[in-house]
N, CA, C and O of each residue as an XYZ file, in Angstrom:
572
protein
N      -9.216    -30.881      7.221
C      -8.239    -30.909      6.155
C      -6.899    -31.300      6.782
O      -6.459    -30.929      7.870
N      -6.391    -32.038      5.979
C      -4.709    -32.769      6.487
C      -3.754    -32.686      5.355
O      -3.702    -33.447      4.389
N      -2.953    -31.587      5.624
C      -1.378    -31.612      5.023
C       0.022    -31.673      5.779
O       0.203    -31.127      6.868
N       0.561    -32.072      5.396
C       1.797    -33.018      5.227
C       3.340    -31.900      4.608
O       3.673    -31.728      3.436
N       3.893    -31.414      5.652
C       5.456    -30.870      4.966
C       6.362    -31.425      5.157
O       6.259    -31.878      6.297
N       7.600    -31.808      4.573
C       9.017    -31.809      4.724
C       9.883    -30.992      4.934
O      10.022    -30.244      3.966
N      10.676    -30.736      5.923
C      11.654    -29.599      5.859
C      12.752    -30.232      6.334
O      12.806    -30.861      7.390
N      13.881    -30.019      5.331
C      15.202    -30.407      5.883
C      15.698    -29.613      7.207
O      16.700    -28.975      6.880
N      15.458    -29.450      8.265
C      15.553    -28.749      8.898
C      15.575    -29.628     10.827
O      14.615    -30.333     11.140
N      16.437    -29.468     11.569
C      16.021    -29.921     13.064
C      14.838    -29.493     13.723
O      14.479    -28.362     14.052
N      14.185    -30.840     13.882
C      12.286    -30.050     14.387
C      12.870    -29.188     15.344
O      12.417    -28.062     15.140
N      13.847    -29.184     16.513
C      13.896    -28.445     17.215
C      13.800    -26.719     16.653
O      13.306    -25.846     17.366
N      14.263    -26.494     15.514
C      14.420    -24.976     14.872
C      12.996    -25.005     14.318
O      12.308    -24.004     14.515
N      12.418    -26.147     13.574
C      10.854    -25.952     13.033
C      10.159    -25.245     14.465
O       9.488    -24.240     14.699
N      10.536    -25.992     14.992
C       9.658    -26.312     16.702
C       9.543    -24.420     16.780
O       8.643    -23.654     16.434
N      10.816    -24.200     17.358
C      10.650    -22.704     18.072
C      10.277    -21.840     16.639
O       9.876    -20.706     16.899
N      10.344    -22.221     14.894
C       9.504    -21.222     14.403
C       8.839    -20.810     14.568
O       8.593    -19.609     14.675
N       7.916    -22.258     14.707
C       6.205    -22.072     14.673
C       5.631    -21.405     15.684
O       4.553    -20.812     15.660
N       6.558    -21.547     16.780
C       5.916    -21.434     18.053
C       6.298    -19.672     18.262
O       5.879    -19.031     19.226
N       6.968    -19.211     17.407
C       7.161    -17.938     17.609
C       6.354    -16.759     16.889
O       6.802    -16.144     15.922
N       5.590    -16.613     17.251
C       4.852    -15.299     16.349
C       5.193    -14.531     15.656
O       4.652    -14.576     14.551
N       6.040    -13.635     15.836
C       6.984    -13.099     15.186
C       7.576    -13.273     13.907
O       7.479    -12.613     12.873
N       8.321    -14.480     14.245
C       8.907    -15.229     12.889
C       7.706    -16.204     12.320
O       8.105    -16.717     11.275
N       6.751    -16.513     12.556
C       5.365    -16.842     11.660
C       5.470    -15.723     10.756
O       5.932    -15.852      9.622
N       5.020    -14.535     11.262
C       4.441    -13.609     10.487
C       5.397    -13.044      9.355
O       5.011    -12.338      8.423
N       6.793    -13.486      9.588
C       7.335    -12.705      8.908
C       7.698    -13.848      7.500
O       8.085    -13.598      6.358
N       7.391    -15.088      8.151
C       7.584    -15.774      6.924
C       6.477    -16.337      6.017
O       6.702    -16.951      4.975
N       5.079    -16.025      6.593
C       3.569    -16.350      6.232
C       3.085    -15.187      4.864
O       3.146    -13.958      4.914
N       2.671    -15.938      3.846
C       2.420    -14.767      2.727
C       1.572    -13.867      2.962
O       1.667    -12.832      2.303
N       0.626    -13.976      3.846
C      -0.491    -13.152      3.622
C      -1.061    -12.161      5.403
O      -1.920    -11.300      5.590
N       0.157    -13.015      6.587
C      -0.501    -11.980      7.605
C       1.232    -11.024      7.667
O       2.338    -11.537      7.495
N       1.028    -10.056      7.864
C       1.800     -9.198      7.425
C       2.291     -8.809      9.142
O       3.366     -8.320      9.487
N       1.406     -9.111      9.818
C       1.994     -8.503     11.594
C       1.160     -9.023     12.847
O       0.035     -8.741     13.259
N       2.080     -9.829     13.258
C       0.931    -10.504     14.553
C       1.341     -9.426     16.293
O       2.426     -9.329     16.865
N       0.149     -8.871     16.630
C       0.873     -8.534     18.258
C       0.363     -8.993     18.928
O      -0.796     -9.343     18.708
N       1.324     -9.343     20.717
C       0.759    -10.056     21.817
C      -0.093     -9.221     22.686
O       0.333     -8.255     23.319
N      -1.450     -9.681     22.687
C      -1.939     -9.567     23.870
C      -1.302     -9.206     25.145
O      -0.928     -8.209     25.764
N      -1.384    -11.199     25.303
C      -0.945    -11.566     26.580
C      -0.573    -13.169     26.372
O      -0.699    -13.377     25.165
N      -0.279    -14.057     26.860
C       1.002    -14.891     27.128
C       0.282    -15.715     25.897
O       1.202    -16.125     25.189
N      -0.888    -16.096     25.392
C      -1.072    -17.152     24.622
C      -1.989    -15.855     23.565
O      -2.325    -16.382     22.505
N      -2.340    -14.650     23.634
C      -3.447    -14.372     22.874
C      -2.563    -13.150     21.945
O      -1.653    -12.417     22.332
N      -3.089    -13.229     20.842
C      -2.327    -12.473     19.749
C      -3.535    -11.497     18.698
O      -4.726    -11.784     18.578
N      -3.041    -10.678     18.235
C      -4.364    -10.245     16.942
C      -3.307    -10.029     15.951
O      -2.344     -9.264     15.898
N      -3.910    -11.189     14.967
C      -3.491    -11.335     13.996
C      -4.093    -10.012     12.538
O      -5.201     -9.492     12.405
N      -2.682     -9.830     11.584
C      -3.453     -8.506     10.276
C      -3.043     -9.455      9.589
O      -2.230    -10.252     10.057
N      -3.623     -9.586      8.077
C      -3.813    -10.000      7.195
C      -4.218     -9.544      6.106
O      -5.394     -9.200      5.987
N      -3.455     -9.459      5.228
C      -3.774     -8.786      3.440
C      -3.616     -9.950      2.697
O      -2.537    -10.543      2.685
N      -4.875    -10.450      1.892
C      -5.214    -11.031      1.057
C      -5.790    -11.197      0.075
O      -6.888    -11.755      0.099
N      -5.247    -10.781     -1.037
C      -5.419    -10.297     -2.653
C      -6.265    -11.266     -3.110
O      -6.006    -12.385     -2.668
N      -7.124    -11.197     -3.800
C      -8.458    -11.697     -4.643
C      -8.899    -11.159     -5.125
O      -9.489    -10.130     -4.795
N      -8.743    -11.852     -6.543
C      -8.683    -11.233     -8.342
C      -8.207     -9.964     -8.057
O      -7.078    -10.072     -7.578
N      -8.575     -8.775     -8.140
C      -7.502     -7.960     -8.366
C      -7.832     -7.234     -6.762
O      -7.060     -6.289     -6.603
N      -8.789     -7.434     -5.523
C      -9.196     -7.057     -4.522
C      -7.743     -7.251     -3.047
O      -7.219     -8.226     -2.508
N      -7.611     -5.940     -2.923
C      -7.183     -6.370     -1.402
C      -7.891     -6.317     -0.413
O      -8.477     -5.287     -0.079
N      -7.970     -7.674      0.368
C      -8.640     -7.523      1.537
C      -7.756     -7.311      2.890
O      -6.847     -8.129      3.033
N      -7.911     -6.282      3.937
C      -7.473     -6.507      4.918
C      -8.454     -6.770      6.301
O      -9.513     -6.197      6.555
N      -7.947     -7.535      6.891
C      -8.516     -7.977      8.249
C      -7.721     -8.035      9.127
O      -6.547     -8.233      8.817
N      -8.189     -7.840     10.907
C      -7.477     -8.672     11.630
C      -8.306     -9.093     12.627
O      -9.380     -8.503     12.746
N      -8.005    -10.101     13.461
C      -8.828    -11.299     14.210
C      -7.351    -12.146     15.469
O      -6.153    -12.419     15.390
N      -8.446    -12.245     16.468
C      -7.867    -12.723     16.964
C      -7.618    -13.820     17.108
O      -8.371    -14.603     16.529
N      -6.495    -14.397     17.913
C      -6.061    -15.668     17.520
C      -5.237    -16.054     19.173
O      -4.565    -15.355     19.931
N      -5.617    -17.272     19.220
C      -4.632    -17.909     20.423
C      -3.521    -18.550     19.722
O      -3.574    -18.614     18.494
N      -2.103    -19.235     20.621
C      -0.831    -19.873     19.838
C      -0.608    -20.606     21.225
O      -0.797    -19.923     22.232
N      -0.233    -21.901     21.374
C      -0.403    -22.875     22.182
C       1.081    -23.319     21.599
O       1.135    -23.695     20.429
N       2.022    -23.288     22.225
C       3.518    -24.634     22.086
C       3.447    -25.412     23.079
O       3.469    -25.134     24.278
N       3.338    -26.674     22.422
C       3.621    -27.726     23.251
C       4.746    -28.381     23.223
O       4.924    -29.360     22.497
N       5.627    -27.893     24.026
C       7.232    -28.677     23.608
C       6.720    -30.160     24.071
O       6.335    -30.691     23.030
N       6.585    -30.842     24.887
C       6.746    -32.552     25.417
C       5.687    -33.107     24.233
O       5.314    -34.272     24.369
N       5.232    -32.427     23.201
C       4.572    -33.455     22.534
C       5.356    -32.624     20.715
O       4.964    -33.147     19.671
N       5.988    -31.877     20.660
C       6.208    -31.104     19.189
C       5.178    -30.203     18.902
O       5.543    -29.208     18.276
N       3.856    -30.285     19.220
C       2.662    -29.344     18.785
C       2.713    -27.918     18.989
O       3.239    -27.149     19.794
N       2.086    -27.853     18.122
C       1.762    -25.948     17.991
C       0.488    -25.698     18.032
O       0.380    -25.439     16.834
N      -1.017    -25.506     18.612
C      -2.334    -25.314     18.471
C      -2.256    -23.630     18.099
O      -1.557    -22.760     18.619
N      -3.404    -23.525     16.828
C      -3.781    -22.478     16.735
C      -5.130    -21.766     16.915
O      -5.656    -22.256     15.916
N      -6.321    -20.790     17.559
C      -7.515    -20.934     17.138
C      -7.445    -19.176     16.951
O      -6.783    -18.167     17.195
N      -8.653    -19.696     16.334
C      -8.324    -18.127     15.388
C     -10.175    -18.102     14.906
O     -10.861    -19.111     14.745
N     -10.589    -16.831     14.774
C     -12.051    -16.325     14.778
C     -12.340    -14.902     13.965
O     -12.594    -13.750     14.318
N     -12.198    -15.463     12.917
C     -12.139    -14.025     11.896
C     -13.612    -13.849     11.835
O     -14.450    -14.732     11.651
N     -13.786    -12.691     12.000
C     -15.020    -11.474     11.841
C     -16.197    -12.517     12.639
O     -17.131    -13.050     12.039
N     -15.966    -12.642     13.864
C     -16.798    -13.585     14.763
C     -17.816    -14.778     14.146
O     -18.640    -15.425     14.792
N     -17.521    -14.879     12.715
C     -17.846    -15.759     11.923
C     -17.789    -16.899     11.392
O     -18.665    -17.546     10.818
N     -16.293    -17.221     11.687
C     -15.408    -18.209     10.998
C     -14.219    -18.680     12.056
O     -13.268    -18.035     12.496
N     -14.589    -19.900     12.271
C     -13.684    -20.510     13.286
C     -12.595    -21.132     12.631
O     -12.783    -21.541     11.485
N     -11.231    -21.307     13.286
C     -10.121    -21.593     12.686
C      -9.467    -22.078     13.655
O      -8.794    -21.384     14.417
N      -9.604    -23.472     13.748
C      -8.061    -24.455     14.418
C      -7.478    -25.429     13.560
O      -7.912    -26.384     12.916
N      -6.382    -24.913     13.739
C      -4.397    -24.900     13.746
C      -4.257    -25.687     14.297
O      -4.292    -25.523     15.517
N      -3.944    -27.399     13.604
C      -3.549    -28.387     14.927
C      -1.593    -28.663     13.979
O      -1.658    -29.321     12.940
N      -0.122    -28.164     14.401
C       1.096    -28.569     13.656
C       1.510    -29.509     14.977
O       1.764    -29.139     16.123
N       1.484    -30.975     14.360
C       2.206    -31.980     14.554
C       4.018    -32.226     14.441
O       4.064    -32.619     13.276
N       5.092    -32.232     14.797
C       6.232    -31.923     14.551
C       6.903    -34.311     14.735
O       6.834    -35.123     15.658
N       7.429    -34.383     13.278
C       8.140    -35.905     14.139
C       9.362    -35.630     13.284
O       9.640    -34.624     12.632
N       9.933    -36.613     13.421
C      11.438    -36.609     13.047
C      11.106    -38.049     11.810
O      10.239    -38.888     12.059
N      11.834    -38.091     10.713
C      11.544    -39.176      9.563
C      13.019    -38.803      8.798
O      13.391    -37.783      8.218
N      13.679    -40.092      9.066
C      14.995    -39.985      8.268
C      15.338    -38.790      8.492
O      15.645    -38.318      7.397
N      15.457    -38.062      9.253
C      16.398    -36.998      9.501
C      15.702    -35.776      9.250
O      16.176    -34.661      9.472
N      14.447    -36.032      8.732
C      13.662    -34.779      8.034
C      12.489    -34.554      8.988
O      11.650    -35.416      9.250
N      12.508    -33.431      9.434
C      10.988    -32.940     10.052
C      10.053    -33.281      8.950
O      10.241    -33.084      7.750
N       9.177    -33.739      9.435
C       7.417    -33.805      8.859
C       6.971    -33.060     10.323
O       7.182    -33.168     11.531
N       6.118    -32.133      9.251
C       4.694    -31.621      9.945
C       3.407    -31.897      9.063
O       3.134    -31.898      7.863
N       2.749    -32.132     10.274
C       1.508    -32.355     10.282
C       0.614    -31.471     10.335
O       0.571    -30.817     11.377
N      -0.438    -31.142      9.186
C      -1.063    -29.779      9.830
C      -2.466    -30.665      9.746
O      -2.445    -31.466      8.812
N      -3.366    -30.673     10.334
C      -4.662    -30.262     10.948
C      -5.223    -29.088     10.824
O      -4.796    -28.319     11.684
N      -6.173    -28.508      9.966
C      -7.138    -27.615      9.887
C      -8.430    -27.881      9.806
O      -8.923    -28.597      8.934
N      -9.072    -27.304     10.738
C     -10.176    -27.025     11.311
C     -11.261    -26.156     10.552
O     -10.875    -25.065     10.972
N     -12.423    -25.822      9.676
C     -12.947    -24.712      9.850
C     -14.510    -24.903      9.879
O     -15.143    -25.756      9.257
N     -15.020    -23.908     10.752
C     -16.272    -24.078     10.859
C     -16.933    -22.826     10.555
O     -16.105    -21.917     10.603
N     -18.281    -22.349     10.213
C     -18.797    -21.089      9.968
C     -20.123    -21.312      9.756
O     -20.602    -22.406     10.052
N     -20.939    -20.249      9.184
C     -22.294    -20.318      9.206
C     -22.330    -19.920      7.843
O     -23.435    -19.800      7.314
N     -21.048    -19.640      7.030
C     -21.628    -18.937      5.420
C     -20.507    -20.274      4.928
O     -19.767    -21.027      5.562
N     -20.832    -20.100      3.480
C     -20.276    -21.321      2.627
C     -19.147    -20.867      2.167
O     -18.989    -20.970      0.951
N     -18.412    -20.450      2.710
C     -16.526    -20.275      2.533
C     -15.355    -21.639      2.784
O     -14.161    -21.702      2.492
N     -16.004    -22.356      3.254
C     -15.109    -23.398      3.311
C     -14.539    -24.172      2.174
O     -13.724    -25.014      2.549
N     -14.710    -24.130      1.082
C     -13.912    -24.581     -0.113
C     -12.923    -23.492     -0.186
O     -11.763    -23.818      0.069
N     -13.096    -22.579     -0.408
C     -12.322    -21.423     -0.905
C     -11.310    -21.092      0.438
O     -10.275    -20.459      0.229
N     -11.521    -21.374      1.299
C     -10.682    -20.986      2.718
C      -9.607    -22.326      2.447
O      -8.384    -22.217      2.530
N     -10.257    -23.475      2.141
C      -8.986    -24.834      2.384
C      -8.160    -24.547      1.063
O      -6.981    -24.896      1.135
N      -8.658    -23.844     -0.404
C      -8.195    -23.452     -0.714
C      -6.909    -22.699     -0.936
O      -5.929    -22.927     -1.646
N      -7.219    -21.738     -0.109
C      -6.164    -20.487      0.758
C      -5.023    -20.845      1.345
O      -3.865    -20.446      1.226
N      -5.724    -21.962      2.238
C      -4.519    -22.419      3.004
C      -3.746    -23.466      2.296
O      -2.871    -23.925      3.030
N      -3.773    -23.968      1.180
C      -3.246    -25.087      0.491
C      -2.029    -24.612      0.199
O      -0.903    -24.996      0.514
N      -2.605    -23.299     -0.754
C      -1.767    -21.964     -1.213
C      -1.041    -21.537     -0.639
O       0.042    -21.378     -1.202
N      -1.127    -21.223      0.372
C      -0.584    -20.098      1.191
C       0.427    -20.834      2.456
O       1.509    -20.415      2.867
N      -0.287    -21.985      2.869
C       0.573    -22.958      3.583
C       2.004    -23.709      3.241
O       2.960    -23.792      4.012
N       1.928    -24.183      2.035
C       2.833    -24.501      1.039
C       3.822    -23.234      1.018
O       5.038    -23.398      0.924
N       3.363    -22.240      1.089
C       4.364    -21.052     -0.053
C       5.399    -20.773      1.935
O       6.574    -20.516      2.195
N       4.142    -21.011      2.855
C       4.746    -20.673      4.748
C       5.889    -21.296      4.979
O       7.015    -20.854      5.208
N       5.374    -22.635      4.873
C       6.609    -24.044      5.062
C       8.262    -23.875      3.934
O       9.431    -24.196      4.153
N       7.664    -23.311      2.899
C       9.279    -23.175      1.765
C       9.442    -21.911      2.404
O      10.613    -22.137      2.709
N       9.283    -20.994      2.770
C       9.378    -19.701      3.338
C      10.548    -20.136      4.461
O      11.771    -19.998      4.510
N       9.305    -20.869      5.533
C      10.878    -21.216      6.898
C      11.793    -21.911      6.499
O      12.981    -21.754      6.778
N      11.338    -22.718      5.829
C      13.203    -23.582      5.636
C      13.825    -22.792      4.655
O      15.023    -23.069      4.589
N      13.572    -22.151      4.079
C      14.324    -20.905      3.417
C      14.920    -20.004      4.449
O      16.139    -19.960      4.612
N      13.977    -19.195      5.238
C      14.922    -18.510      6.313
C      15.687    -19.296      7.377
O      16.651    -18.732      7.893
N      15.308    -20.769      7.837
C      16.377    -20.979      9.011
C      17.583    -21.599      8.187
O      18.645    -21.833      8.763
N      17.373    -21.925      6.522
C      18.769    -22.353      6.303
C      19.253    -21.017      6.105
O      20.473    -21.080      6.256
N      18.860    -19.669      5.806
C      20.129    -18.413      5.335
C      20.443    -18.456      7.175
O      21.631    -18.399      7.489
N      19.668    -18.528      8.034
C      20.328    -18.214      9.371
C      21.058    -19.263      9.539
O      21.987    -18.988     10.299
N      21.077    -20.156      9.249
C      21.911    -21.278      9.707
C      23.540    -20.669      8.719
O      24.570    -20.581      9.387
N      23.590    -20.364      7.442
C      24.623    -20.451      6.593
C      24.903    -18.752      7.270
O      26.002    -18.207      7.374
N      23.909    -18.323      7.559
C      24.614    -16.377      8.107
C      25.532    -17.080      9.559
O      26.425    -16.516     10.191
N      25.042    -18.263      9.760
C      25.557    -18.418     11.309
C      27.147    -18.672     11.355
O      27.878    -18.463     12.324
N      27.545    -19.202     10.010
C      28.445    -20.078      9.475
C      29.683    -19.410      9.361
O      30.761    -19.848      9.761
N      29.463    -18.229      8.746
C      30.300    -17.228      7.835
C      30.854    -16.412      8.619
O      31.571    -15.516      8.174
């Protein structure tokens, strides 16, 4: 699956979002708290409402920044079932970051409609999320 964001924003500030765990989680709708392992490995929690169901999970996950190329790799393995790579592309276009996302999923049960689904949803709502918070930090920076 391949989507496509705009953010008025300097990839350099996209750049260190993505690449920060922390501020992922806090701007991502549905994982509520990521902690580090160790230098690349994280376990990701996640609450995700369906029809009126909350589900919680957590799974681990690697986070890869590649500053000399813009990339962010993600892989991620919920309930040793369901494979998940995260490929964010970062370029510069008229002044506007585009990212590139790359998603990956592989499994042995038939969730993959409903997962690209998820992320359509939920990806969309991530991306207006950060350029929402780095412009109030940018205008808190201002004042």
């Amino acid at each position: 699956m391949h989507l496509q964001y705009k953010l008025n924003r300097p990839i350099s500030e996209v750049f260190a979002y993505l690449g920060n765990a922390q501020k992922f989680a806090k701007a991502h709708p549905i994982i509520y708290k990521i902690q580090q392992q160790s230098h690349e490995n994280y376990i990701v929690f996640e609450r995700l409402k369906i029809a009126f169901v909350n589900i919680t999970f957590t799974y681990p996950t690697t986070i890869k920044s590649i500053a000399e190329s813009n990339t962010i790799e993600m892989h991620a393995v919920v309930k040793k079932r369901v494979h998940i790579k995260i490929l964010f592309k970062l370029s510069m276009q008229n002044g506007i970051t585009l990212v590139e996302e790359h998603v990956e999923i592989k499994s042995i049960l038939p969730i993959g409609f409903i997962l690209k689904s998820i992320f359509k949803k939920q990806h969309k709502q991530l991306f207006l999320n950060i350029e929402r918070n780095l412009q109030r930090k940018y205008f808190n920076c201002r004042s």
